[in-house]
C-alpha positions in Angstrom: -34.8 -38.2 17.9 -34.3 -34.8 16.5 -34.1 -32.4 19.2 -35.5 -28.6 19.6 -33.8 -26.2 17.0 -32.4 -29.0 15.0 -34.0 -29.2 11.7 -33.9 -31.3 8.8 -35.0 -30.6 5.9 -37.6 -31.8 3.6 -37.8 -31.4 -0.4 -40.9 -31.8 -3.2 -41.2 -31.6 -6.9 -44.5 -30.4 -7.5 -45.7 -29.0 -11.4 -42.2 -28.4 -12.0 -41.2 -25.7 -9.1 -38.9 -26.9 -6.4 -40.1 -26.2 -3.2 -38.3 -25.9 0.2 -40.2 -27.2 3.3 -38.7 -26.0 6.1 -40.1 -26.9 10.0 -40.7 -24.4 12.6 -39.6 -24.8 15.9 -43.5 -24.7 17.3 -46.0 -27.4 16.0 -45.5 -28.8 12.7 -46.3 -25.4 10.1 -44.4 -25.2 7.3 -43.0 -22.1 5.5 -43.4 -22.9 2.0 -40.2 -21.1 -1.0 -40.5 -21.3 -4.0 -36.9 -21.8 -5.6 -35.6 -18.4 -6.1 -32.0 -18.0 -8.1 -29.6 -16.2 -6.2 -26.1 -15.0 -7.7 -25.1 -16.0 -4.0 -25.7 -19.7 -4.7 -22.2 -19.2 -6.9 -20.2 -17.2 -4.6 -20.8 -20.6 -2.2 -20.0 -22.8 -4.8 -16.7 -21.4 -5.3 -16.3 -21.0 -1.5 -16.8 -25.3 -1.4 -13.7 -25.8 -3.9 -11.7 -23.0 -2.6 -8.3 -24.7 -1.3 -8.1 -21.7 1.3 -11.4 -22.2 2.8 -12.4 -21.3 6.2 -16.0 -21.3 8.0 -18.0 -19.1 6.0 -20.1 -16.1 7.5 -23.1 -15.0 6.1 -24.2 -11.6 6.7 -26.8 -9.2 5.9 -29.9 -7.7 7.4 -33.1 -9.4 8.5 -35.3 -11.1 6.4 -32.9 -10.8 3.1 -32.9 -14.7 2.4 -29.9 -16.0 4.5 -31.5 -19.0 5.9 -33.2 -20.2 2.4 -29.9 -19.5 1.0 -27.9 -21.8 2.9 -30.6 -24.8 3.0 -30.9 -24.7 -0.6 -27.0 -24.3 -1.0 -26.8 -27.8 1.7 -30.0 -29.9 -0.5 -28.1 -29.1 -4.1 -24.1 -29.3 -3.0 -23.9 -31.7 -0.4 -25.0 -35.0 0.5 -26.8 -34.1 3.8 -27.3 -31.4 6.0 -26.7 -30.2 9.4 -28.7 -27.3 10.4 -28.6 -25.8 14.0 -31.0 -22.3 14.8 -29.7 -20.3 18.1 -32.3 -18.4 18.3 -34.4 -18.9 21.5 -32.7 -22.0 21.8 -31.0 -22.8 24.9 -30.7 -26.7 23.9 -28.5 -25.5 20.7 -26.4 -23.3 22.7 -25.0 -26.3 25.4 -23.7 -27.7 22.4 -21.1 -24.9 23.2 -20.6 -24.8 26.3 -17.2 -26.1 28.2 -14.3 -26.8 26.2 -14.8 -25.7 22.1 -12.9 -28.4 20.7 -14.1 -29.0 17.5 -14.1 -33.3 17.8 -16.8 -33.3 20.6 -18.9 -30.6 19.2 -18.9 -32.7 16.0 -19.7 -35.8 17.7 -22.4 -34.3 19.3 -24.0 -32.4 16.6 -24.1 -36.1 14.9 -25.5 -38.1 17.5 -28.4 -35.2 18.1 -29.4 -35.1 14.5 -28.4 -38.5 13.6 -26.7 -37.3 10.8 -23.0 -38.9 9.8 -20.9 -35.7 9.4 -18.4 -36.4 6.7 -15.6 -33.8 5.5 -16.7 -32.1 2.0 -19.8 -34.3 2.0 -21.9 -33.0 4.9 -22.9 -29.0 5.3 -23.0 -28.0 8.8 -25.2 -24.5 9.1 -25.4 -22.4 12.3 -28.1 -20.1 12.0 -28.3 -16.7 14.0 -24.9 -16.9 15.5 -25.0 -13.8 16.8 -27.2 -15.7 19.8 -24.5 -17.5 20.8 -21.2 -16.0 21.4 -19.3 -19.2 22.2 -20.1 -20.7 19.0 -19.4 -17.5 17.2 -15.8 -18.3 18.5 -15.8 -21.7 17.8 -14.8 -20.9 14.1 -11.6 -20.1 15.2 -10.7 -23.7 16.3 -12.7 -24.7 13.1 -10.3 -23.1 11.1 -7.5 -23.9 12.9 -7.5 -27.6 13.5 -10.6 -29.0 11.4 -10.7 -26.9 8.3 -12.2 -30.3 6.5 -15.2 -29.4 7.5 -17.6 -27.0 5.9 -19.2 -24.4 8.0 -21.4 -21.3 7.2 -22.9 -19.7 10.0 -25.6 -16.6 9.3 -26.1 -13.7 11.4 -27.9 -10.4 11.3 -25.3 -7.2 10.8 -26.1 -5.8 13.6 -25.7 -9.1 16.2 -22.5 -10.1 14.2 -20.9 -6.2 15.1 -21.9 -6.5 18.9 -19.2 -9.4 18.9 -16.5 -7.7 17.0 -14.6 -6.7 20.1 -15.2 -9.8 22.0 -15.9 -13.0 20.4 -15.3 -12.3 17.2 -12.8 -14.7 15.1 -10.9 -12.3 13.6 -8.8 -13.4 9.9 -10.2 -16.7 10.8 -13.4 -16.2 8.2 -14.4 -15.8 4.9 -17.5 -13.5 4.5 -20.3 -13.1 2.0 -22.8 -10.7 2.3 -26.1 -11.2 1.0 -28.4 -7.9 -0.2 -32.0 -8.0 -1.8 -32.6 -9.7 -4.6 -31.9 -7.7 -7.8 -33.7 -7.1 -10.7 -32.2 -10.0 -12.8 -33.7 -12.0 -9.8 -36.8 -10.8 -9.4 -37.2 -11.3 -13.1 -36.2 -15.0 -12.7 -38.6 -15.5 -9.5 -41.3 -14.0 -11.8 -40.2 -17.3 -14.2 -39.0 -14.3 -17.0 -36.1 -15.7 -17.8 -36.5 -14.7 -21.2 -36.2 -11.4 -20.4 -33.5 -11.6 -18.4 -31.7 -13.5 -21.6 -32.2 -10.3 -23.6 -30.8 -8.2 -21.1 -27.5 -10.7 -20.8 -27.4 -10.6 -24.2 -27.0 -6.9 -24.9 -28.3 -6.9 -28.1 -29.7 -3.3 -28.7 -32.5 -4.8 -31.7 -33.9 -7.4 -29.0 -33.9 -4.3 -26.2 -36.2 -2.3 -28.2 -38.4 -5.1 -28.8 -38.7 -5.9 -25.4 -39.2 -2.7 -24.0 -42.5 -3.1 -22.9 -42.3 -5.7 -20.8 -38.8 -4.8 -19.2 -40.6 -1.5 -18.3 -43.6 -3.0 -16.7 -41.6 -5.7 -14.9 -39.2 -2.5 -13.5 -42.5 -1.0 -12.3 -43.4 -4.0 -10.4 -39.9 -4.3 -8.5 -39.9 -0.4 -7.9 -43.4 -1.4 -6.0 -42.4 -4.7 -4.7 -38.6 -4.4 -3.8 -36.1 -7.0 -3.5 -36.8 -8.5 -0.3 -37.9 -12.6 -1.0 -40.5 -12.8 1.4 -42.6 -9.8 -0.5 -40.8 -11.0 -4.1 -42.1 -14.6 -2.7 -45.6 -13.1 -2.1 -46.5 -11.1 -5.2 -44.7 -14.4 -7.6 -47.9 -16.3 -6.8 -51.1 -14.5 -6.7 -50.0 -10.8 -8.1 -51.4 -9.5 -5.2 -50.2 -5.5 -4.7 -52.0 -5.1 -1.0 -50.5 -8.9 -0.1 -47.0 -7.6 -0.9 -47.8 -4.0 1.2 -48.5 -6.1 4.0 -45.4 -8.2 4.1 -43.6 -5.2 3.9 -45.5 -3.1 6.4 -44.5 -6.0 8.6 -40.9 -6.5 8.1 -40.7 -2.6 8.3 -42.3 -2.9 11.7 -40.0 -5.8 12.8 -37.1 -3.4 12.1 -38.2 -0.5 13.9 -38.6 -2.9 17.3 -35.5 -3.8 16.9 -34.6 -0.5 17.4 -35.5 0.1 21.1 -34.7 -3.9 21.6 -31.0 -3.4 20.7 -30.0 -0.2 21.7 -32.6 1.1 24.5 -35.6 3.3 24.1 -33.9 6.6 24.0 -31.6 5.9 21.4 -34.2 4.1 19.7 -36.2 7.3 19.5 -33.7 9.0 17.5 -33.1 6.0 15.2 -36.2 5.9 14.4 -36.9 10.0 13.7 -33.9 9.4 11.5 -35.1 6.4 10.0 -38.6 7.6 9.0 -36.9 11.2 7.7 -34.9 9.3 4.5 -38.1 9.1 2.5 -38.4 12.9 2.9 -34.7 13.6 2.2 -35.1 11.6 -0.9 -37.9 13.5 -1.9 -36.0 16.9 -2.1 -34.4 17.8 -5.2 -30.4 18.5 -3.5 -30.9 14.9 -1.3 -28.2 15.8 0.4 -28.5 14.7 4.1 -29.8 17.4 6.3 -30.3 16.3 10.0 -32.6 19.8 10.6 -34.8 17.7 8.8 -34.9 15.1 11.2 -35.7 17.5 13.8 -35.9 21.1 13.7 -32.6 22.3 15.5 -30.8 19.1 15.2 -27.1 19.3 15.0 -24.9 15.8 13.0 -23.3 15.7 16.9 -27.5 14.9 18.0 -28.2 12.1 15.3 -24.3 10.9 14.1 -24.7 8.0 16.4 -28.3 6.6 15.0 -26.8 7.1 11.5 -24.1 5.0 12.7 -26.3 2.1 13.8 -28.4 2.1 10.8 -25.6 1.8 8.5 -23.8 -0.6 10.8 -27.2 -2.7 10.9 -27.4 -2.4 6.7 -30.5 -0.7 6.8 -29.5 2.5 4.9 -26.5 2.9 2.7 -24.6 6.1 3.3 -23.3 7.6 0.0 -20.3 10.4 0.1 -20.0 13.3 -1.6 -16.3 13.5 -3.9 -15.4 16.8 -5.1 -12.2 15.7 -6.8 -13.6 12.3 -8.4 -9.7 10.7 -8.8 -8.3 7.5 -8.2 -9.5 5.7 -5.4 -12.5 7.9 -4.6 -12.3 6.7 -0.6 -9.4 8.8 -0.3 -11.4 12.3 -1.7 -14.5 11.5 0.3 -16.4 13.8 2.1 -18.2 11.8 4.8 -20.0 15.8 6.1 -21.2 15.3 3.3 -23.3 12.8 2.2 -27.0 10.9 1.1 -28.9 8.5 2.3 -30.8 5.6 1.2 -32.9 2.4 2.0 -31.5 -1.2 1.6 -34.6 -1.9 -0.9 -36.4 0.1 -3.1 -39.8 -1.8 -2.0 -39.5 -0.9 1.4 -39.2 3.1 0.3 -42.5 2.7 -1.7 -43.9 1.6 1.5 -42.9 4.0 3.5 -43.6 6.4 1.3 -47.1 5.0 1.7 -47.3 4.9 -2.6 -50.1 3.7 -3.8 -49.8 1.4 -6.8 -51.9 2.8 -9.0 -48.9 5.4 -9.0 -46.4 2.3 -10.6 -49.2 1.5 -13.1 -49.3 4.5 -14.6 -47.5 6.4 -17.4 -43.5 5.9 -17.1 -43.6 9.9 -15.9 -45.5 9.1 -12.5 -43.3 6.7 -11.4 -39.9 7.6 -12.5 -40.4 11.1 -12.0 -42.3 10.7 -8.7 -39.9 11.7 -5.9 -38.2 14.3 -8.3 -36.9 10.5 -9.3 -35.7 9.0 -5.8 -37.0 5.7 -7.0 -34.9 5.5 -9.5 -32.0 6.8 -7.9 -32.7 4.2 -5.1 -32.9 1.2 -7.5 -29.7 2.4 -9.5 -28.0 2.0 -5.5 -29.2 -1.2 -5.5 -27.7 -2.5 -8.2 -24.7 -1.2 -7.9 -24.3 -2.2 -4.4 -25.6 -6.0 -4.8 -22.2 -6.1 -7.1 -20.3 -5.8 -3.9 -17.1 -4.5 -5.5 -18.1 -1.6 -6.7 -17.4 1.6 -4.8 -20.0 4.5 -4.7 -19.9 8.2 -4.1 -21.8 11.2 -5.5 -20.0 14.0 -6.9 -21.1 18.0 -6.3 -19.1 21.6 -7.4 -20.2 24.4 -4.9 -20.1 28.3 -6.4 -20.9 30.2 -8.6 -20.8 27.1 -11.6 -22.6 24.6 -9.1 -23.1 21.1 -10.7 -24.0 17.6 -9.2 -24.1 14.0 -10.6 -26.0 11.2 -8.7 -23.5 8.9 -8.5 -19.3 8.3 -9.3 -18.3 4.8 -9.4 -15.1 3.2 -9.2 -14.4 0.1 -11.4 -11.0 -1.4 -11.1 -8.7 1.7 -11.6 -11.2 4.0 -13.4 -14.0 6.4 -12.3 -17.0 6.4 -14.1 -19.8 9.6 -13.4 -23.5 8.1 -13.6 -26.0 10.0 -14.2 -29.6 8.7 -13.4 -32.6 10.1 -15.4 -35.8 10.0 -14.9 -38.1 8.3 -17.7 -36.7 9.2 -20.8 -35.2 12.8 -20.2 -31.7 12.9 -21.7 -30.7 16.5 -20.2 -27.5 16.1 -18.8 -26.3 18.9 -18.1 -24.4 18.2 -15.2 -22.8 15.2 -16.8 -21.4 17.5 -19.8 -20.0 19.8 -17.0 -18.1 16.6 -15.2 -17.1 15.5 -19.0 -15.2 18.8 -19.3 -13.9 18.9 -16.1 -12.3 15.5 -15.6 -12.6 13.9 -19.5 -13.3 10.0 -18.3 -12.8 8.0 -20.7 -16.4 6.6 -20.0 -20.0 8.2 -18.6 -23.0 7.1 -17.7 -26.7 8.6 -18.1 -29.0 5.9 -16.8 -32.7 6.3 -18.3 -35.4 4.5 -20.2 -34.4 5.4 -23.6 -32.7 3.2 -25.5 -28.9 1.7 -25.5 -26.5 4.0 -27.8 -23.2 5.0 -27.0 -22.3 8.4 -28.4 -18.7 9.2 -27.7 -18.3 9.1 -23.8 -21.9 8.5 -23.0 -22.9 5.8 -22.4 -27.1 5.8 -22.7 -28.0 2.8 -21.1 -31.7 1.6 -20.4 -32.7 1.4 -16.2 -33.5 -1.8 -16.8 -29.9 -3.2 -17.8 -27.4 -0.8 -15.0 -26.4 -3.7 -13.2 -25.5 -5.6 -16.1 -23.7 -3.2 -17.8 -21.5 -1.8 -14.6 -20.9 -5.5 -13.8 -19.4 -5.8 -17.5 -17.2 -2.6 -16.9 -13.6 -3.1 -16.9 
């Protein structure tokens, strides 16, 4: 018999979409995924035939697709499955308790699941590690003395850092972190592959043609976000108030975590902070201002609930550069600095946008926000590429000048320049240009691909493609 938190489980085909069944731990419901693509799924493919493996962790925040992730990774690279949730789950949690050597707490796993647990043919999962510590250190011993069996464990950022000074198996993991979807995959969970073809492609001819509908479709995911659960919803019915309610509810989840986690004090100035970023993006210098937060407030008053947020991977902290050379980290000016949301969805819902705002011309949504939207998405995609560092760069004085964003790929820094609709005025880009001469620059827009000299135009639509292909 399969015990409490122990689930197995259960695939159909039906009209040619895959679909995950997954029990719950109460009654028999179901939670019902359509088969979403995630670049992920490679990263854990080349993880299985790595010859340096060790127990995976999975990290990111709540509600970005970890658990689906891993089950579908288990039903199409292994033979069977082993899947064991902490959460609430004191039955899951003796399974660690005495001695952590990794023989019995194989043996046991196998007899409660009744699953035969064979090395490179069986995927063992443990899913919110963070609530249980022991188990969280039984990688370790995994590593050390059974690395023939496959492990990924998933845990929220923020439970995964509470154990980093205890528990934690230090150098004895690999790590993947998993953001919201991009737009590539939202395109293929909107079954637009051929779209997404063109944009892989490149080919400028095909781009114009399909400008239309790559517009549109970047409307949609500037309303609807990356997070699956709202991608999930709007996929099936097209339903704009269905999606505002699934995010309205994973915002809400987030902000109890807030007082849960770090007390209700603290969690009242995490959560002034939180709800000010929509504001600060709003401004034309976003620039982080904490008087904005409160009136009075001092960076000493609200350092620490910045802290938490960015440690949780709810916001994504961006430093200013004013001397954009190789590596940027070591020019950074954390004082300094903007701040934005893990998904682009979630903003529009905070913002409290209505759709009829996305529908309209290109000039009300990407100029809405003195173009924070955009800006937000651009962050996005450029931080779902994982190895891609990001800063802004600003000149004080008398000659001020600012550009959204520097990047750094491999050993060069790129300036990028994001612009709203189809407005090609860059004049702070030509004032970088002159002042550093990069051998490449970036103005990110809706007009169409050229490359004229140093510039780089490239459409919205294609950033994350194109920065991916930098070298």
């Amino acid at each position: 018999m399969v015990q409490k938190g122990v689930v197995i489980s259960r695939f159909s085909v039906q009209k040619g979409v895959n679909k995950a069944l997954f029990s719950l731990e109460k009654g028999v419901n179901w939670v019902y995924y359509y088969r979403m693509q995630r670049k992920a799924l490679e990263k854990l493919g080349n993880w299985k035939i790595s010859p340096d493996r060790k127990p995976l962790l999975l990290k990111g925040v709540r509600q970005v697709g970890k658990t689906w992730l891993m089950k579908e990774f288990g039903r199409t690279a292994y033979r069977n499955t082993v899947y064991i949730d902490f959460y609430n789950n004191e039955r899951a949690r003796k399974f660690f308790e005495g001695d952590l050597h990794t023989a019995r707490i194989i043996e046991e796993l196998s007899f409660v699941t009744g699953e035969t647990i064979v090395p490179t043919e069986t995927l063992i999962i443990f899913d919110e590690i963070q609530e249980c510590s022991r188990a969280l250190n039984a990688l370790k011993y995994f590593c050390e003395d059974a690395p023939e069996y496959h492990i990924i464990a998933a845990g929220s950022f923020l439970g995964i850092a509470l154990h980093e000074n205890d528990s934690f198996p230090v150098g004895k993991t690999d790590s993947i972190t998993l953001y919201p979807m991009t737009f590539s995959e939202f395109l293929d969970a909107l079954e637009e592959q051929r779209l997404n073809g063109i944009i892989e492609k490149s080919d400028a001819r095909l781009l114009t043609l399909a400008q239309d509908g790559l517009v549109k479709y970047l409307k949609y995911y500037f309303y609807v976000g990356g997070m699956p659960e709202a991608v999930l919803s709007f996929s099936g019915e097209k339903n704009f108030k269905k999606v505002r309610a699934v995010q309205r509810r994973i915002l809400g989840d987030y902000e109890n975590d807030f007082s849960k986690h770090i007390g209700l004090a603290s969690g009242e100035k995490v959560l002034r902070l939180w709800n000010s970023i929509p504001g600060q993006l709003a401004k034309e210098n976003k620039k982080f201002v904490y008087t904005n937060v409160r009136p009075g407030a001092k960076s000493r008053d609200y350092r620490t609930s910045l802290f938490w947020l960015s440690r949780c991977g709810l916001v994504y902290e961006v430093n200013r550069v004013s001397l954009p050379n190789y590596p940027l980290i070591s020019y950074q000016e954390p004082e300094h600095f903007k701040l934005y949301m893990l998904d682009v969805g979630l903003l529009s819902a905070m913002a409290q946008l209505d759709i009829n705002v996305f529908l309209e011309s290109d000039a009300a949504v990407f100029n809405h926000f003195q173009g924070a939207f955009a800006e937000q998405y651009v962050l996005q995609e450029l931080k779902a590429l994982e190895d891609v560092p990001v800063f802004y760069w600003a000149r004080e004085g008398s000659a001020k000048a600012k550009l959204d964003f520097v990047i750094q790929r491999g050993s060069a820094v790129i300036p990028l320049e994001v612009k709203a609709a189809r407005n090609l005025k860059a004049k702070s880009l030509k004032v970088y240009i002159n002042a550093f001469a990069p051998k490449t620059a970036i103005r990110t827009s809706l007009a169409d691909y050229n490359r004229d000299g140093v510039i780089a135009d490239v459409p919205l639509y294609m950033i994350g493609r194109f920065v991916s292909a930098c070298t």
